[in-house]
C-alpha positions, 0 to 999 in steps of 0.5 A: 522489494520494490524501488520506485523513484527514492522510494523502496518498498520491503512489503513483506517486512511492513516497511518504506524508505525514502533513500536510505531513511525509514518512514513510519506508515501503517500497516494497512498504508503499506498493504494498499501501496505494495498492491498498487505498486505490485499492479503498475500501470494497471487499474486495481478494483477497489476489491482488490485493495480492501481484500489486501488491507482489510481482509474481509472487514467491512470498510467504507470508500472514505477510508480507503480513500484516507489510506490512498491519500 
């Protein structure tokens, strides 16, 4: 689990809260978000967040950044 303002990230259960509210994301919005939030502070490759979210499948910058965003 992960707490980052009033936000909490329970990645392995697939779920983000604002407080105490659930928030309807992705699957694929939560894998990148747990890797960036699990690397903070540091700079994650590209590679790094399409191996968590896609898993092999080729994927194009412009999804990766629609996820991002």
């Amino acid at each position: 689990m992960y707490a980052f303002g009033p936000f909490r990230l329970e990645a392995p259960a697939g779920r983000l809260y604002r407080d105490n509210e659930p928030l309807a994301l992705p699957d694929r919005h939560v894998s990148v978000l747990a890797v960036l939030v699990a690397h903070a502070g540091q700079v994650v490759s590209k590679d790094t967040l399409i191996a968590a979210a896609w898993q092999g499948l080729a994927v194009t910058d412009n999804s990766l950044e629609q996820v991002i965003s």
